[in-house]
MARVEX-551327 format. One line per field, with one value per residue (C-alpha): residue number from 1; residue in one letter; chain; x, y, z. Coordinates in nm, 3 decimals, decimal comma. Last residue first. Example, Ala and Ser with C-alpha at 12.3 -4.5 7.8 and 13.67 -1.06 7.14 Angstrom:
2
k <- (2	1);
r <- (s	a);
c <- (A	A);
xx <- (1,367	1,230);
yy <- (-0,106	-0,450);
zz <- (0,714	0,780);
END
This chain:
473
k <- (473	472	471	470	469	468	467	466	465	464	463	462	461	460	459	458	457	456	455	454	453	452	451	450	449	448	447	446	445	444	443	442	441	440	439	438	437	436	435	434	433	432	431	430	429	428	427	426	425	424	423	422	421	420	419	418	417	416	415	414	413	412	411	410	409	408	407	406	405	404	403	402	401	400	399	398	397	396	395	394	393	392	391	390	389	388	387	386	385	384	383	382	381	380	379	378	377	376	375	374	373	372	371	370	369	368	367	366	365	364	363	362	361	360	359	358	357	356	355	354	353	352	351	350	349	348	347	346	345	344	343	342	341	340	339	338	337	336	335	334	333	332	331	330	329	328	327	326	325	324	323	322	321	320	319	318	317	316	315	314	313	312	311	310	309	308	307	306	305	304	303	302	301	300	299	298	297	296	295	294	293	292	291	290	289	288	287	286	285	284	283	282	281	280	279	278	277	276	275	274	273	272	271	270	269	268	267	266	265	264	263	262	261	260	259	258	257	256	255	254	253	252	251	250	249	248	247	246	245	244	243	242	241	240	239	238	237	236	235	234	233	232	231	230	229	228	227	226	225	224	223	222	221	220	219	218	217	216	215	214	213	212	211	210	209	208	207	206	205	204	203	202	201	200	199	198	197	196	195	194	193	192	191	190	189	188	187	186	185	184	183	182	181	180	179	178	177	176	175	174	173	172	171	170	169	168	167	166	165	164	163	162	161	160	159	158	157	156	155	154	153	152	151	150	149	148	147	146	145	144	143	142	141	140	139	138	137	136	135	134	133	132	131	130	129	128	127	126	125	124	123	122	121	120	119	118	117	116	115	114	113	112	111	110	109	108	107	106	105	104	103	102	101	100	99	98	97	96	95	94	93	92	91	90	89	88	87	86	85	84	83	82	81	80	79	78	77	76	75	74	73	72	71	70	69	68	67	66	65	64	63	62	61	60	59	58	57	56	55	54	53	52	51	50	49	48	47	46	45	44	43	42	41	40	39	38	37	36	35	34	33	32	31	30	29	28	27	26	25	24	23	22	21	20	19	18	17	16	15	14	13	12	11	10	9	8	7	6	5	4	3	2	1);
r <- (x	x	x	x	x	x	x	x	x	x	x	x	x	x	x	x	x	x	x	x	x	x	x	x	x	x	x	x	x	x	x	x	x	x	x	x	x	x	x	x	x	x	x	x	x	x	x	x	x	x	x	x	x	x	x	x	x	x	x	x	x	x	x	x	x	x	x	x	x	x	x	x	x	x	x	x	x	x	x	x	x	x	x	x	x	x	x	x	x	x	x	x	x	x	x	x	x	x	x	x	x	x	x	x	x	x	x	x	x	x	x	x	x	x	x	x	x	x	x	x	x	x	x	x	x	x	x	x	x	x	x	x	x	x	x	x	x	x	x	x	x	x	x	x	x	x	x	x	x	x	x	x	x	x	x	x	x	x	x	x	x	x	x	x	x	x	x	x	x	x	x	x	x	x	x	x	x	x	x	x	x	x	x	x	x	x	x	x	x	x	x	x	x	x	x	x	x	x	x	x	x	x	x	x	x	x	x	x	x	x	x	x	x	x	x	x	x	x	x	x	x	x	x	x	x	x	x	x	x	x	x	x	x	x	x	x	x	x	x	x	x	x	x	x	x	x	x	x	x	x	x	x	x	x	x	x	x	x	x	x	x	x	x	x	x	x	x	x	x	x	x	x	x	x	x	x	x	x	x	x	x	x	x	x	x	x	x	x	x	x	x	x	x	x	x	x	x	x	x	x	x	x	x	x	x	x	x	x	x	x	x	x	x	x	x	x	x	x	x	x	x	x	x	x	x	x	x	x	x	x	x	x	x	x	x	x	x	x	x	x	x	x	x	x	x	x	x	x	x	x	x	x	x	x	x	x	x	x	x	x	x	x	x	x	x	x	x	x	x	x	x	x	x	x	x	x	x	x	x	x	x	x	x	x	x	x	x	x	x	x	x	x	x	x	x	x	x	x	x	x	x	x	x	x	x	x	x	x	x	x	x	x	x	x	x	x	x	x	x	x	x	x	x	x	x	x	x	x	x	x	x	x	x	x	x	x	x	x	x	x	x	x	x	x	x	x	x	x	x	x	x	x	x	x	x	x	x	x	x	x	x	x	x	x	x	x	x	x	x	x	x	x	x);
c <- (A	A	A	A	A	A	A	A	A	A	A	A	A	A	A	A	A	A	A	A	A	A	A	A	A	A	A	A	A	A	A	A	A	A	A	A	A	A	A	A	A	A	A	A	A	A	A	A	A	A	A	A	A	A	A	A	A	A	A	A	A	A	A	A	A	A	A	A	A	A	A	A	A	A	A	A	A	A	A	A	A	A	A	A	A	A	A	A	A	A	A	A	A	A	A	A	A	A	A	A	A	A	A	A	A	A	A	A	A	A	A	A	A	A	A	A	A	A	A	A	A	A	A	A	A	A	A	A	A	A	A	A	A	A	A	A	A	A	A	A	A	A	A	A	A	A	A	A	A	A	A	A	A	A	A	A	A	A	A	A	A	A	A	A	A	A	A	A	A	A	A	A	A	A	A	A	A	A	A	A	A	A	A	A	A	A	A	A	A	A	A	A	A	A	A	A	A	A	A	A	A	A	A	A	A	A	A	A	A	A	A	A	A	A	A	A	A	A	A	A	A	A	A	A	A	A	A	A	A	A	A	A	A	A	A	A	A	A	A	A	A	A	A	A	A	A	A	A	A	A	A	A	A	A	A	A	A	A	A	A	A	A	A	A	A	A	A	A	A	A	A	A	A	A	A	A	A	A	A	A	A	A	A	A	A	A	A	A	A	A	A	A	A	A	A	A	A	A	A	A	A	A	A	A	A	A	A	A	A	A	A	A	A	A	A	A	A	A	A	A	A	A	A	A	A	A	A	A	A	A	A	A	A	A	A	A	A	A	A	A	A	A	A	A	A	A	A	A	A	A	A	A	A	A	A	A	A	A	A	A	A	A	A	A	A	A	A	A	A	A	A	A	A	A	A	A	A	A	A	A	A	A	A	A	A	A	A	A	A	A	A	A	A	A	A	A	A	A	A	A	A	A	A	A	A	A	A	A	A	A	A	A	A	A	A	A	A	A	A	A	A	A	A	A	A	A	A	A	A	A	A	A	A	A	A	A	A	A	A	A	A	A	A	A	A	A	A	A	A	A	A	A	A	A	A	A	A	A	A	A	A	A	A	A	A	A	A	A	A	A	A	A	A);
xx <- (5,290	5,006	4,912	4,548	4,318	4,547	4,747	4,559	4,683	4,531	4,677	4,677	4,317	4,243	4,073	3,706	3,655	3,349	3,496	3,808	3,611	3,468	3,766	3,863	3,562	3,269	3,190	2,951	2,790	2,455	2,267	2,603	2,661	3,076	3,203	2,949	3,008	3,389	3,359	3,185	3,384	3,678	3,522	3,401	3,778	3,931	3,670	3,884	3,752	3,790	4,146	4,256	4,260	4,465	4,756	4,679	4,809	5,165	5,185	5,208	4,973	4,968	4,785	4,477	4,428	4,036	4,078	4,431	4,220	3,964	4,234	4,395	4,027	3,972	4,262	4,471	4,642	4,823	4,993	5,019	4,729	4,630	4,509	4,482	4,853	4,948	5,201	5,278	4,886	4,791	4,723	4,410	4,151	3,851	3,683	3,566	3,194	3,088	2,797	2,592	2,290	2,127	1,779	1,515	1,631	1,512	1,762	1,971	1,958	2,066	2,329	2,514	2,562	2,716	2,940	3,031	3,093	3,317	3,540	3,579	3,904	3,892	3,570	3,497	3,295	3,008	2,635	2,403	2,108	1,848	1,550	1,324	1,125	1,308	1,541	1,347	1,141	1,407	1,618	1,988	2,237	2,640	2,927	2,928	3,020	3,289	3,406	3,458	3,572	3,855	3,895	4,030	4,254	4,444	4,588	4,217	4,144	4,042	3,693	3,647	3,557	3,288	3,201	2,904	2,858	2,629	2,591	2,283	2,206	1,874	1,890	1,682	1,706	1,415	1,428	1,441	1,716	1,994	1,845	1,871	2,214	2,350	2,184	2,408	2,778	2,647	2,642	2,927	3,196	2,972	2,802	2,713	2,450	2,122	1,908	1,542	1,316	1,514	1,400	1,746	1,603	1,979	1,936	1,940	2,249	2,509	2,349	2,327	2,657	2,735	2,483	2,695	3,018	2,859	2,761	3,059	3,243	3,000	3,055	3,439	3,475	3,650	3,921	4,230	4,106	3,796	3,736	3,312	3,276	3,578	3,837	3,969	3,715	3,647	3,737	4,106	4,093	4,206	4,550	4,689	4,951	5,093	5,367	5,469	5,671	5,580	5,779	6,058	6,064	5,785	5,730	5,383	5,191	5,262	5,206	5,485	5,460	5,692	5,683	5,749	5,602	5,694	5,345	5,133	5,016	4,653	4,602	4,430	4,164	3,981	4,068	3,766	3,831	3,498	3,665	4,005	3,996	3,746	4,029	4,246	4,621	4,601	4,880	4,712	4,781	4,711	4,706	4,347	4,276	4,452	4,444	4,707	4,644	4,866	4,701	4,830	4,961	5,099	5,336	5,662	5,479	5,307	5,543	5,530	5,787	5,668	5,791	6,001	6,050	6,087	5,842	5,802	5,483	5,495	5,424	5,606	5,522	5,706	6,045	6,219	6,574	6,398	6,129	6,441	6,641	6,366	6,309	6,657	6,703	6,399	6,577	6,870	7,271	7,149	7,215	7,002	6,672	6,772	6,796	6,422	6,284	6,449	6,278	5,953	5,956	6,022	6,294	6,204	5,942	6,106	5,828	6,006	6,131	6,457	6,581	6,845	7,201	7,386	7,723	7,859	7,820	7,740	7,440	7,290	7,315	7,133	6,884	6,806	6,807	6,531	6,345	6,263	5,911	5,874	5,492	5,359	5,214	5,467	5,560	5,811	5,952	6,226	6,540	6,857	6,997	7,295	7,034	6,825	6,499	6,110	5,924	5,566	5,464	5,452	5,426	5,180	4,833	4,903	4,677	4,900	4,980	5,227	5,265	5,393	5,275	5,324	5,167	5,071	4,870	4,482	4,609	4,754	4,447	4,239	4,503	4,380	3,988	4,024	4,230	3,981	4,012	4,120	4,354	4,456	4,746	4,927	5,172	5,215	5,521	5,652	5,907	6,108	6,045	6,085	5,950	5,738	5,726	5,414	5,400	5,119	5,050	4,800	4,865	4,712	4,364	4,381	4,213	3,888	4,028	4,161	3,917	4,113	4,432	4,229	4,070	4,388	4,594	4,323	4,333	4,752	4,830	4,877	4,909	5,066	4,958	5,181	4,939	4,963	4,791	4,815	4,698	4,741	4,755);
yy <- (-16,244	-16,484	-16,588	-16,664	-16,338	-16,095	-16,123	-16,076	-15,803	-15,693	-15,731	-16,051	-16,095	-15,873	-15,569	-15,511	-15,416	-15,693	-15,923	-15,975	-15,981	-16,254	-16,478	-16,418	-16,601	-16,465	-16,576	-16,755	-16,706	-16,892	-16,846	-16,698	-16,765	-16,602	-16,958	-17,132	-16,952	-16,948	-17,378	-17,340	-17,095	-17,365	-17,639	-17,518	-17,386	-17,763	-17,932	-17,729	-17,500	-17,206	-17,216	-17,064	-17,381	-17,578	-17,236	-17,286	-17,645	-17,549	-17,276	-17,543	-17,568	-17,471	-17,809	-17,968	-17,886	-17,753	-17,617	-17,429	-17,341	-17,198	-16,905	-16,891	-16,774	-16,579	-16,390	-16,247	-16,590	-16,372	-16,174	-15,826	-15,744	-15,411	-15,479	-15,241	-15,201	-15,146	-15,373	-15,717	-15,766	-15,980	-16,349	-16,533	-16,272	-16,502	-16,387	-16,035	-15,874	-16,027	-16,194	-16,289	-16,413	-16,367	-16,565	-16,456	-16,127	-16,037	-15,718	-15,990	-16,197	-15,871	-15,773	-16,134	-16,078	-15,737	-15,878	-16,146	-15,928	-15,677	-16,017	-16,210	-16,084	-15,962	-16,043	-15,832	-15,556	-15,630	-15,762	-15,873	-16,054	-16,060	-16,290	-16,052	-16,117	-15,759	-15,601	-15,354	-15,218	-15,210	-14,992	-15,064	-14,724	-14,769	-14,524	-14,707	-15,074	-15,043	-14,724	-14,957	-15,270	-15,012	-14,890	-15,276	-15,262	-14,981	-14,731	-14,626	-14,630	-14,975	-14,861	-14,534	-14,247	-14,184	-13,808	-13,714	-14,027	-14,210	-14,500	-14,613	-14,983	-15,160	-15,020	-15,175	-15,330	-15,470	-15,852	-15,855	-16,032	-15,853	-15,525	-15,629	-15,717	-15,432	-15,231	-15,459	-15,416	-15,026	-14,997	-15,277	-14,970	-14,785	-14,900	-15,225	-15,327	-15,448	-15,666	-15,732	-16,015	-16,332	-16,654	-16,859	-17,125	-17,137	-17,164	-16,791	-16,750	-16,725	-16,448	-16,271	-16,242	-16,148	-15,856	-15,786	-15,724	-15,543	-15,283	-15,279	-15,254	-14,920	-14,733	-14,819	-14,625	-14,816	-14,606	-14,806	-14,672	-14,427	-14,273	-14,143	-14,457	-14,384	-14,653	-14,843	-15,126	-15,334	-15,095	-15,027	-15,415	-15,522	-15,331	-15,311	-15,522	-15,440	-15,541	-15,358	-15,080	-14,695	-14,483	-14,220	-13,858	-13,800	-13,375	-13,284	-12,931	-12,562	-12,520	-12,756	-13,150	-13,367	-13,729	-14,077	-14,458	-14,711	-14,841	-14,599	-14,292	-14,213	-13,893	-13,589	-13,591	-13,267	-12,954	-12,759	-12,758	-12,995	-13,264	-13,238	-13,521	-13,766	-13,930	-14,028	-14,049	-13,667	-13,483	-13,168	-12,883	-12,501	-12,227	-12,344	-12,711	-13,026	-13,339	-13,596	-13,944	-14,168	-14,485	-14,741	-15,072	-15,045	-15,208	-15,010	-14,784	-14,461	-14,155	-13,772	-13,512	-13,178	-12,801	-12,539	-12,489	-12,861	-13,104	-13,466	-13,674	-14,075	-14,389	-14,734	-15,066	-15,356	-15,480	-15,133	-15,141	-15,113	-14,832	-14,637	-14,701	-14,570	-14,230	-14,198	-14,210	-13,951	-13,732	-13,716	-13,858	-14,107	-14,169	-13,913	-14,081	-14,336	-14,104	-13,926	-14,309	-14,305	-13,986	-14,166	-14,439	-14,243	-14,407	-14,644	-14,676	-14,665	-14,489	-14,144	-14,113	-14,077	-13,893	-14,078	-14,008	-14,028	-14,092	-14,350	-14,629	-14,855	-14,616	-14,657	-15,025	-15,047	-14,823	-15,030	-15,333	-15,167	-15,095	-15,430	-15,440	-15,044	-14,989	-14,728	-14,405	-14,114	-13,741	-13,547	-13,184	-13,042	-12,884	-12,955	-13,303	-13,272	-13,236	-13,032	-13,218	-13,116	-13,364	-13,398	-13,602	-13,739	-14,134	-14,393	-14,358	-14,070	-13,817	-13,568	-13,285	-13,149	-12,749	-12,526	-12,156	-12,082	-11,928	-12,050	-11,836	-11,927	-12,305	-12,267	-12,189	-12,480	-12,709	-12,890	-12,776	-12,917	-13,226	-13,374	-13,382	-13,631	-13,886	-13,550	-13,467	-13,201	-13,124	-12,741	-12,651	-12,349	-12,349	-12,092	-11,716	-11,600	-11,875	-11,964	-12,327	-12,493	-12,816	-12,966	-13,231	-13,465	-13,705	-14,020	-14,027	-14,212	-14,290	-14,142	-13,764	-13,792	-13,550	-13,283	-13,290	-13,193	-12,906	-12,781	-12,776	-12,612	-12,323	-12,299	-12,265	-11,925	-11,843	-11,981	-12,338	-12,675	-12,871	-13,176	-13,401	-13,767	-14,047	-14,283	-14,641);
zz <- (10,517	10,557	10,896	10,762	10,982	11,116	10,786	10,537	10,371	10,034	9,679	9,639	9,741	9,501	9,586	9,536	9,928	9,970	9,690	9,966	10,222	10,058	9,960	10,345	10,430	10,604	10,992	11,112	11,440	11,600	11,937	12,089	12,432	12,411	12,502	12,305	12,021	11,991	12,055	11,745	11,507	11,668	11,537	11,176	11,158	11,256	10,961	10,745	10,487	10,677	10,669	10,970	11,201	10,966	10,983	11,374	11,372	11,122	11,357	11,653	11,884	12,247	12,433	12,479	12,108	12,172	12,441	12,271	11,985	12,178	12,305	11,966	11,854	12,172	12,099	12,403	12,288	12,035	12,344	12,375	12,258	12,122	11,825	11,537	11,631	11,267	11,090	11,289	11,371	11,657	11,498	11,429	11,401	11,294	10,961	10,900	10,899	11,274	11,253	11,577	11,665	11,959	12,080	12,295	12,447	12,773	12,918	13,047	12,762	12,564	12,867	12,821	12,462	12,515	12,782	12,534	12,270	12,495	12,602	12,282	12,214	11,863	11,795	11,382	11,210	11,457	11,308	11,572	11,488	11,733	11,837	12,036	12,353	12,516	12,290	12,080	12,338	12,567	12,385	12,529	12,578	12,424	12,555	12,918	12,800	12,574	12,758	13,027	12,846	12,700	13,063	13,194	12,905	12,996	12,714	12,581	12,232	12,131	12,257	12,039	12,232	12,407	12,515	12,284	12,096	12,303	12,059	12,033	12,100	12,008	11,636	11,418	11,030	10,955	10,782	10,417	10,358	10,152	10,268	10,680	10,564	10,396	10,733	10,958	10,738	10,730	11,142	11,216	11,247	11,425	11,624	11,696	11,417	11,437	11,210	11,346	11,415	11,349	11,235	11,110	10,815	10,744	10,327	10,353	10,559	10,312	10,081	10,444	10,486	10,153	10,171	10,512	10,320	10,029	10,309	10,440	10,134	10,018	10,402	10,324	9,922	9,718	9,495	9,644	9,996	9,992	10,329	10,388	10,585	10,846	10,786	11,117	11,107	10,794	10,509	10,670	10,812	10,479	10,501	10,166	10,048	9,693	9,507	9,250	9,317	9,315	9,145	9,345	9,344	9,160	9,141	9,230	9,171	9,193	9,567	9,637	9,710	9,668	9,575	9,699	9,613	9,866	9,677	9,490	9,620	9,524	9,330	9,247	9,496	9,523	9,733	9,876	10,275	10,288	10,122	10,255	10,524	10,313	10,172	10,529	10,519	10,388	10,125	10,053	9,765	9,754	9,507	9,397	9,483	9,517	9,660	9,696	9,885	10,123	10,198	10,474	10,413	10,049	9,969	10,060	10,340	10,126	10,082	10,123	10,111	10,148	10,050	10,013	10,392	10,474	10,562	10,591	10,559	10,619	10,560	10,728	10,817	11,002	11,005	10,902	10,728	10,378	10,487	10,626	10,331	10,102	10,317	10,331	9,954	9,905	10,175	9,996	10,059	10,301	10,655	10,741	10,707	10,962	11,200	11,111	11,164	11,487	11,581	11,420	11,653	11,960	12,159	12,427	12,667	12,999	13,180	13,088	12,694	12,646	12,342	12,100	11,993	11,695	11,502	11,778	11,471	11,776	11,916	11,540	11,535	11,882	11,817	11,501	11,701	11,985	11,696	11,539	11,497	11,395	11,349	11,091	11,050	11,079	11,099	10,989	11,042	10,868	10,874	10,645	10,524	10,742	11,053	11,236	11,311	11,427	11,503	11,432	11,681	12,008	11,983	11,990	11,922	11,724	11,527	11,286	11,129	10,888	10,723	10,448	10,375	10,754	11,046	11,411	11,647	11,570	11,518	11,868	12,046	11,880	11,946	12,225	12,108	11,800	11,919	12,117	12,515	12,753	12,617	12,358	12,451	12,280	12,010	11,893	11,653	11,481	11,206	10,991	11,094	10,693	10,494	10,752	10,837	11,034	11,292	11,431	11,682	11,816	12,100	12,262	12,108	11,767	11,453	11,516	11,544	11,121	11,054	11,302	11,073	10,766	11,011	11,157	10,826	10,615	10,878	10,934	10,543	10,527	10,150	9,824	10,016	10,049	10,302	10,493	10,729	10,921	11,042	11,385	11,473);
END
């Protein structure tokens, strides 16, 4: 995963372009760049890693340096970005937020042609996604065309920001994964994956990219480049767990869904006769899902974990899997007092693999919990994600839903079996939301549908992806 920054400003951009870049922090900690253009010097880049430090005091140093009216920044999981490229279409630098599922046969078809060439990365990882991205760019007569043939030729998902000296390019993935949004204030525009990024540097929103739509941005205002297209497919799991709750996607604002989300959850419980004494969420992303809850129902919310926020990261940050359950573990602090001879209900934005639930679970009745109850605020994740690495497994039976599904099967199931298994009508689902619970210890868990995740982020169902969760492309 990752976000991104830009600004077009009549002045020195560098300042607006550090700070919108730095509110994009909780989507990634591998490496965060910038990159600037002078009118007269041309560009100046920065890109550092940021596994062991945030990016405002990485880049702190180099923001106070750089200068340039036009400027891109980023957050990656992934790669090192921005890049900056020389090529027939003239200089820029780009950034990216995407997944590329079929790189290695776009390398390929590139190397054949015998028209371009590729940096190696050390540890045998490949080309950089967004250097190929920039290649496939330049096959095209403009950079609008490129940027269309690029999102065409790529199995997966692609947005991006690219700059040149006049100006920047920026385009949302061809339905709609990932946000791209416009604000504006005096003598200065923004293009910003994340909503809430410009807020406090004075622009306001102008406008939400549309699907595979493309403009460009100069100090003066927008010119469309290309329209947006129809379909749409916006990344459900945005509101659920990546979003920040002051980010707005499609207009609805993630804090708000959340907090729909768990109302919901409780409307279904309250024929359930389920005696709990307090509501808690795990922080953070299951904070407002929780508190919607505890108002739904009337039972206190609490909080018997608090996140220690100073050095903790996000847990699906971390490269290695066995320091993900570490950071997991270490970065949140029991209450006894509101733990011990309590019946708990847990509210998490969703069980991926089972395994940091479970070791929460096992803590509480550790600690002297009575009962534990547990609701995460999506349905079962089904299938690693195709489009954004919110997961990273490298295997779908990393899952603990696949993972039941197999006990329960005897065997590994075809996709016409799982496909039963994700519709939650099925007496299949009811088995393997079951077989989930008594593997992690669960008291009870139910999950919501994706019909109400669906009313919890006010976008049609047709209009959101699913994908994680029912299969569907």
């Amino acid at each position: 995963m990752g976000g991104f920054f830009g600004v077009v400003s009549k002045g020195n951009c560098t300042m607006d372009l550090f700070f919108g870049t730095d509110y994009h922090s909780h989507l990634g900690t591998y490496v965060g760049g910038m990159a600037v253009c002078d009118p007269e010097i041309g560009f100046d880049r920065s890109i550092h890693r940021i596994t062991s430090t945030q990016f405002r005091t990485a880049l702190e140093s180099a923001a106070a340096r750089m200068k340039g009216t036009v400027g891109i920044g980023c957050i990656s999981d992934t790669d090192p970005q921005p890049l900056l490229v020389c090529s027939r279409l003239g200089n820029y630098a780009i950034t990216t937020v995407g997944r590329i599922n079929n790189g290695e046969e776009l390398v390929q078809r590139a190397l054949k042609d015998g028209h371009t060439q590729f940096l190696e990365r050390s540890g045998n990882r490949g080309v950089n996604e967004t250097e190929l991205v920039a290649s496939l760019i330049n096959e095209k007569e403009t950079i609008e065309e490129g940027i269309r043939f690029a999102q065409e030729m790529i199995d997966g998902s692609l947005s991006l920001l690219i700059a040149t000296k006049e100006g920047i390019y920026a385009a949302r993935d061809l339905v709609g994964r990932t946000p791209v949004v416009i604000g504006m204030k005096e003598d200065a525009l923004c293009a910003s994956f994340e909503s809430h990024a410009y807020l406090n540097l004075g622009y306001h929103t102008l406008k939400e990219l549309g699907p595979a739509e493309v403009v460009f941005i100069t100090a003066d205002g927008i010119e469309p480049k290309l329209p947006p297209l129809p379909k749409k497919r916006m990344c459900a799991f945005m509101w659920t767990y990546y979003g920040y709750p002051t980010a707005n996607y499609e207009g609805v604002n993630v804090e708000a869904s959340r907090n729909r989300c768990g109302r919901m959850l409780a409307e279904n419980d309250k024929d359930k006769n389920i005696r709990i004494d307090y509501v808690g969420g795990i922080p953070d992303s299951g904070t407002a899902a929780a508190i919607g809850y505890a108002n739904a129902s009337g039972v206190p919310f609490a909080r018997p974990f608090i996140k220690y926020t100073p050095t903790w990261p996000r847990s699906f940050m971390p490269q290695n899997q066995n320091m993900r359950n570490q950071v997991a573990h270490m970065k949140l602090i029991a209450i006894d007092e509101l733990i011990r001879d309590k019946s708990l209900l847990l509210v998490d934005d969703s069980i991926v693999r089972g395994t940091q639930m479970g070791e929460t679970v096992d803590f509480l009745y550790e600690s002297g919990a009575r009962e534990v109850h547990v609701r995460p605020a999506c349905p079962p994740v089904m299938y690693g994600c195709k489009y954004l690495n919110f997961s990273r497994s490298t295997s779908d039976m990393d899952l603990i839903a696949r993972r039941c599904i197999v006990e329960l099967e005897g065997c590994v199931p075809s996709d016409e079996r799982v496909h039963v298994y994700a519709d939650a009508s099925t007496p299949e689902h009811a088995a393997m939301v079951e077989r989930i619970r008594e593997k992690l210890k669960f008291t009870s868990l139910a999950y919501p549908s994706v019909e109400m995740v669906s009313r919890s982020v006010q976008v049609p169902e047709d209009e959101i992806c699913t994908y994680c969760w029912t299969g569907k492309e």
